[in-house]
VOFI-427159 format. One record per atom (N, C-alpha, C, CB): residue number from 1; residue in one letter; x negated, y negated, z. Coordinates in steps of 0.2 Angstrom, whole numbers. Glycine has a CB too. Layout:
<num NUM; residuo A; xx X; yy Y; zz Z>
...
***
This chain:
<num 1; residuo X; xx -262; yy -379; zz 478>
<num 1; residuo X; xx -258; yy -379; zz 484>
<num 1; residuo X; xx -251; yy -382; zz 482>
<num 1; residuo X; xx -261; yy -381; zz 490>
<num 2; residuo X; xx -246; yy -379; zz 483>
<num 2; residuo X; xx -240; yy -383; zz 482>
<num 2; residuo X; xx -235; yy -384; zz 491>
<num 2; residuo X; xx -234; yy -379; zz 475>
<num 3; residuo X; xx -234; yy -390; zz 490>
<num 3; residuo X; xx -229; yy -392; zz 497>
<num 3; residuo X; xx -226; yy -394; zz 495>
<num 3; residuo X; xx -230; yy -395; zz 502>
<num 4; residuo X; xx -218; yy -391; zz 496>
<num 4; residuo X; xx -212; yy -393; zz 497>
<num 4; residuo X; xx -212; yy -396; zz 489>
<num 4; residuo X; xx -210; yy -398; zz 504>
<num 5; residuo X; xx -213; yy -390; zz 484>
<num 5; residuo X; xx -214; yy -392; zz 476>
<num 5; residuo X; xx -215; yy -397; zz 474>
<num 5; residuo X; xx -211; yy -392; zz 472>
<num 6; residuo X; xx -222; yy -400; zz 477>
<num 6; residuo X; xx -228; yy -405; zz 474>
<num 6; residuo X; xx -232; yy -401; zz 475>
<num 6; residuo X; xx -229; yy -412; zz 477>
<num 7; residuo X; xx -236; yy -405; zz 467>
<num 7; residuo X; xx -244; yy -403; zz 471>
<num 7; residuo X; xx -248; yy -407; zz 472>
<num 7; residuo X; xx -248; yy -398; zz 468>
<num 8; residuo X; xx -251; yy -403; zz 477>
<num 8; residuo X; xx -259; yy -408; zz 481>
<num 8; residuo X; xx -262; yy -412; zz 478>
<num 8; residuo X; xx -265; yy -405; zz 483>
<num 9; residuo X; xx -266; yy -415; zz 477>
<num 9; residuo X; xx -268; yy -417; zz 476>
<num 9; residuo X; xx -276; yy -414; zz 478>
<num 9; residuo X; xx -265; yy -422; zz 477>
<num 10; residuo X; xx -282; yy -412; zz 476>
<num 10; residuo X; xx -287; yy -408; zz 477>
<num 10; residuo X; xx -291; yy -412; zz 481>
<num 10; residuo X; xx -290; yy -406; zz 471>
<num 11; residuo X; xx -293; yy -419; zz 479>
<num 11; residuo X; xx -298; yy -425; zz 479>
<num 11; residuo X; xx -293; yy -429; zz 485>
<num 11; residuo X; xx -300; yy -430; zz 471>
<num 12; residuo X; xx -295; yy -433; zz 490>
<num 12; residuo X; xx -293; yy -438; zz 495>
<num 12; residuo X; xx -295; yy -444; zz 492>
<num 12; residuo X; xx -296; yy -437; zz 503>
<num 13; residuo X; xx -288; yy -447; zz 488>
<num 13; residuo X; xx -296; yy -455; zz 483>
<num 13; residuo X; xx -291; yy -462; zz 488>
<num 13; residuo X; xx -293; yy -458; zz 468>
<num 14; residuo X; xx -285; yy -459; zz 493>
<num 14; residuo X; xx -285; yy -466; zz 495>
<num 14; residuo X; xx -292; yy -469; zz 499>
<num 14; residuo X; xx -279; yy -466; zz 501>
<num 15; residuo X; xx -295; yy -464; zz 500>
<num 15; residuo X; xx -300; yy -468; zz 506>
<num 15; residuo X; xx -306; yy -475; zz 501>
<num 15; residuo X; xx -306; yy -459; zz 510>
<num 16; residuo X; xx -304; yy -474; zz 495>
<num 16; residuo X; xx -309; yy -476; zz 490>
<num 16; residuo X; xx -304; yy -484; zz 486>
<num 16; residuo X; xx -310; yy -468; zz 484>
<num 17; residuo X; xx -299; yy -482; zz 487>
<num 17; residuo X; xx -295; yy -488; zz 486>
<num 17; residuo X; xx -297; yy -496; zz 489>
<num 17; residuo X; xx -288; yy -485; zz 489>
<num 18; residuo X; xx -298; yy -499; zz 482>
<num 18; residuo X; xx -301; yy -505; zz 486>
<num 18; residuo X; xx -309; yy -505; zz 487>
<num 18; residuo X; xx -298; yy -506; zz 493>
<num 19; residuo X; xx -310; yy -502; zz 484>
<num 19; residuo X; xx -318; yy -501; zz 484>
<num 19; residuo X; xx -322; yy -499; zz 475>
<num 19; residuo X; xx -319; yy -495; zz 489>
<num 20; residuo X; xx -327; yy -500; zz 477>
<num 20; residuo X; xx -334; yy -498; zz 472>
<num 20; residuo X; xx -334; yy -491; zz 469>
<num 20; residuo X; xx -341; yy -498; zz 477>
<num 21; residuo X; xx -331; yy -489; zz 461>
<num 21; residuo X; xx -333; yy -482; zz 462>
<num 21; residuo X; xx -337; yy -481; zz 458>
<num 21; residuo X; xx -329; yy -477; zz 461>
<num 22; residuo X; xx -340; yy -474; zz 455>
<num 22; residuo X; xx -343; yy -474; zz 449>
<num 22; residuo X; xx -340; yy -467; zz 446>
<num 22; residuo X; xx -350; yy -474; zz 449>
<num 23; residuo X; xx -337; yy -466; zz 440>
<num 23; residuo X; xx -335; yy -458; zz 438>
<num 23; residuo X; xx -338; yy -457; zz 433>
<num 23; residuo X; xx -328; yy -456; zz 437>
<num 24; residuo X; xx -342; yy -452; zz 433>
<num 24; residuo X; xx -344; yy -448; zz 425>
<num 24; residuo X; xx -341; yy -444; zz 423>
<num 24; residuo X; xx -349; yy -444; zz 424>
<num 25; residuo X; xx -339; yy -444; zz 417>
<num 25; residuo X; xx -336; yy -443; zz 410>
<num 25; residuo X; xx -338; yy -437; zz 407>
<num 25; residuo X; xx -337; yy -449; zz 406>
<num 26; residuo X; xx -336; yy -435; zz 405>
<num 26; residuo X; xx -340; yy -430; zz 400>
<num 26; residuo X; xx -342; yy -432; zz 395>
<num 26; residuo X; xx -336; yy -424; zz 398>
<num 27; residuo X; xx -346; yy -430; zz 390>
<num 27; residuo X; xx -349; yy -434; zz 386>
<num 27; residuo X; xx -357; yy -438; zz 389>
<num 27; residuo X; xx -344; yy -439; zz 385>
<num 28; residuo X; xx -355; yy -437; zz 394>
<num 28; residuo X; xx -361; yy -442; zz 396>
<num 28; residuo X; xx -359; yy -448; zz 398>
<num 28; residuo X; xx -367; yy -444; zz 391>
<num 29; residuo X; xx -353; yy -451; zz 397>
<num 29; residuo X; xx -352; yy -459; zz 401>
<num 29; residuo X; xx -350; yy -457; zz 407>
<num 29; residuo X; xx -346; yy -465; zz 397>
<num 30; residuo X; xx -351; yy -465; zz 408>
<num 30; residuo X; xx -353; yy -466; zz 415>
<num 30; residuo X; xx -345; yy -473; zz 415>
<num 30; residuo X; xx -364; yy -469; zz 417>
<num 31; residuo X; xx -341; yy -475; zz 419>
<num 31; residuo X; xx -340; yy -479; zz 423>
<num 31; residuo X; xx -339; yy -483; zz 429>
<num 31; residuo X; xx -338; yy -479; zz 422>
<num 32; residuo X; xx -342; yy -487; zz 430>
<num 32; residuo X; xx -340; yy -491; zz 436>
<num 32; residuo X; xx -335; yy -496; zz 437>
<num 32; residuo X; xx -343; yy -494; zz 437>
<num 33; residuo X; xx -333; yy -498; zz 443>
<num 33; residuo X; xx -324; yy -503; zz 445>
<num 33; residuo X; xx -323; yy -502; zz 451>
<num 33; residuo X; xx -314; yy -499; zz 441>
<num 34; residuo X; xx -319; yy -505; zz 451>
<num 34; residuo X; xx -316; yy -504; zz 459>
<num 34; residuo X; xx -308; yy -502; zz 458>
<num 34; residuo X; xx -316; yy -514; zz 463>
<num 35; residuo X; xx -306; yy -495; zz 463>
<num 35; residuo X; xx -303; yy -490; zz 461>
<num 35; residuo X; xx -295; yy -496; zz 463>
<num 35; residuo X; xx -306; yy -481; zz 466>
<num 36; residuo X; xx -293; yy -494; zz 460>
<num 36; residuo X; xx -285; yy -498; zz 461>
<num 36; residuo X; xx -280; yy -493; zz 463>
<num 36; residuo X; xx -282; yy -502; zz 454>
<num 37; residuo X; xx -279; yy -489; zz 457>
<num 37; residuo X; xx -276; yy -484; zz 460>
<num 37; residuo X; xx -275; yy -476; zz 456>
<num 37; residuo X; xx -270; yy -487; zz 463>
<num 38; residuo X; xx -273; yy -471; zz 457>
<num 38; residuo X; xx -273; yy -466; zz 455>
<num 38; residuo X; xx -266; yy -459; zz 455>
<num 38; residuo X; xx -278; yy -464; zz 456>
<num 39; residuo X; xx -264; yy -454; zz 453>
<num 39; residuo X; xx -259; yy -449; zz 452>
<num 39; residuo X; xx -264; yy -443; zz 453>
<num 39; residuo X; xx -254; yy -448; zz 443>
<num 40; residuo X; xx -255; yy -440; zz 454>
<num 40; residuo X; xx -260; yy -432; zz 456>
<num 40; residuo X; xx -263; yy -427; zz 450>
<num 40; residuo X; xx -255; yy -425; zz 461>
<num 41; residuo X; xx -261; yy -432; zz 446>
<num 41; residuo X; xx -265; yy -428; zz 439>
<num 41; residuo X; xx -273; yy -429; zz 439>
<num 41; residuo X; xx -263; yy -433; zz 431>
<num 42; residuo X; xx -275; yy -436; zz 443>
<num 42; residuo X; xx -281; yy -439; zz 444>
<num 42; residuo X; xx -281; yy -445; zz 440>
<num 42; residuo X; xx -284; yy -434; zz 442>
<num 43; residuo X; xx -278; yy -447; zz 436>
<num 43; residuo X; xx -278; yy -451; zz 430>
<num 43; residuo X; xx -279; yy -460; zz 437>
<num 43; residuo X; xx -268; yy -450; zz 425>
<num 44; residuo X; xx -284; yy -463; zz 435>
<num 44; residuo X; xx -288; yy -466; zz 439>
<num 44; residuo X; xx -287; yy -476; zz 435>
<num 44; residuo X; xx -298; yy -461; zz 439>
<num 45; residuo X; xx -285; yy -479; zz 438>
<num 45; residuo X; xx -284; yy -486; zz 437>
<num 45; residuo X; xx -290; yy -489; zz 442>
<num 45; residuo X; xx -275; yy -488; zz 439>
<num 46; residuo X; xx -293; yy -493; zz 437>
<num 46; residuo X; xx -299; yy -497; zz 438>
<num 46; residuo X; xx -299; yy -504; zz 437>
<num 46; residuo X; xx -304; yy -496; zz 433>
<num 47; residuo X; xx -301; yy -508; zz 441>
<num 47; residuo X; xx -303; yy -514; zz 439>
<num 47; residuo X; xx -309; yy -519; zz 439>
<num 47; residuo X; xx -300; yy -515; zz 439>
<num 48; residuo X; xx -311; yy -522; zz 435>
<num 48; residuo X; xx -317; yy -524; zz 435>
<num 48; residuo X; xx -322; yy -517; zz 432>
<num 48; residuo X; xx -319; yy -527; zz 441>
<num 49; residuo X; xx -318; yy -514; zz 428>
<num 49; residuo X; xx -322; yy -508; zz 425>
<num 49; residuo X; xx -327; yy -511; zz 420>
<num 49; residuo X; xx -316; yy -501; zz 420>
<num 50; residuo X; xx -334; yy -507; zz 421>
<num 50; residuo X; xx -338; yy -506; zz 414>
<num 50; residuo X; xx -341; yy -499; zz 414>
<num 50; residuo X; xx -345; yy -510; zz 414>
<num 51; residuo X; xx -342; yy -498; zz 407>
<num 51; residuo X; xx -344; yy -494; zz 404>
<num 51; residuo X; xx -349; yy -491; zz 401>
<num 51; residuo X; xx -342; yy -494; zz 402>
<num 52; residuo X; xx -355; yy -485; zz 404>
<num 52; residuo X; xx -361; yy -485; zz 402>
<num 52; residuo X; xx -361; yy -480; zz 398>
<num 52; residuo X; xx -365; yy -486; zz 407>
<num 53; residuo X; xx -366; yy -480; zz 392>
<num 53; residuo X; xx -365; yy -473; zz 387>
<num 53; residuo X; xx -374; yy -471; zz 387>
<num 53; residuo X; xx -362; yy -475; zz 375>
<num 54; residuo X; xx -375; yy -465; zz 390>
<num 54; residuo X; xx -381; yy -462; zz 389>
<num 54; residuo X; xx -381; yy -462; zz 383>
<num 54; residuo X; xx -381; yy -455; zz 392>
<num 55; residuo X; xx -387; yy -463; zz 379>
<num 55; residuo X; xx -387; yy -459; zz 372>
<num 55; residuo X; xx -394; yy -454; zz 372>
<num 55; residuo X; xx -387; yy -464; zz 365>
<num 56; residuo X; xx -397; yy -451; zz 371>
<num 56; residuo X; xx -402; yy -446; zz 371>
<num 56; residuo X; xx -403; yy -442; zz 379>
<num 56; residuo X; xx -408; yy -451; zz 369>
<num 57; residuo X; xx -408; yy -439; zz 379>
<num 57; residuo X; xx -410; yy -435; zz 385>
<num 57; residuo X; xx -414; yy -442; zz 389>
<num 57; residuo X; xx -417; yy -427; zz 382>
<num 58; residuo X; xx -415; yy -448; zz 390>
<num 58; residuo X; xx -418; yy -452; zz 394>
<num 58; residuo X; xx -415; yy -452; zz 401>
<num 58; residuo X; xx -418; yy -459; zz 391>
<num 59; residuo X; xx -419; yy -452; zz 403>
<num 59; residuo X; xx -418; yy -451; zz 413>
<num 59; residuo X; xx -420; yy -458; zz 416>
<num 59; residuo X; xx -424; yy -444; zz 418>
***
C-alpha cells in the first residue's frame, strides 16, 4: 500500500518497542532481545539479543 509515496509498513512493531521479542530466521535460528527499534524494510534493532541455532529435526 503506498501513502502519499511511502510505503506501509505491513507489521504494527511500535506496539513491541520496549519489549521481549522472539524472531525466527530462516534457516532455523531463532532470536531473542528486546525490540529497540525498526524501518519499513523491517530491518529490526535488538538489544540484549541471543541467538539460538536448531541443528537437526529435534523438537
Amino acid at each position: 500500500m503506498v501513502i502519499s509515496g511511502r510505503k506501509e509498513t505491513v507489521l504494527d512493531l511500535a506496539k513491541f518497542v520496549d519489549k521481549g521479542v522472539q524472531v525466527k530466521l530462516t534457516g532455523g535460528r531463532q532470536v531473542t532481545g528486546t525490540l529497540k527499534g525498526y524501518d519499513q524494510l523491517l530491518n529490526l534493532v535488538l538489544d540484549e539479543a541471543l541467538e539460538f541455532l536448531r541443528v537437526g529435526n529435534y523438537v
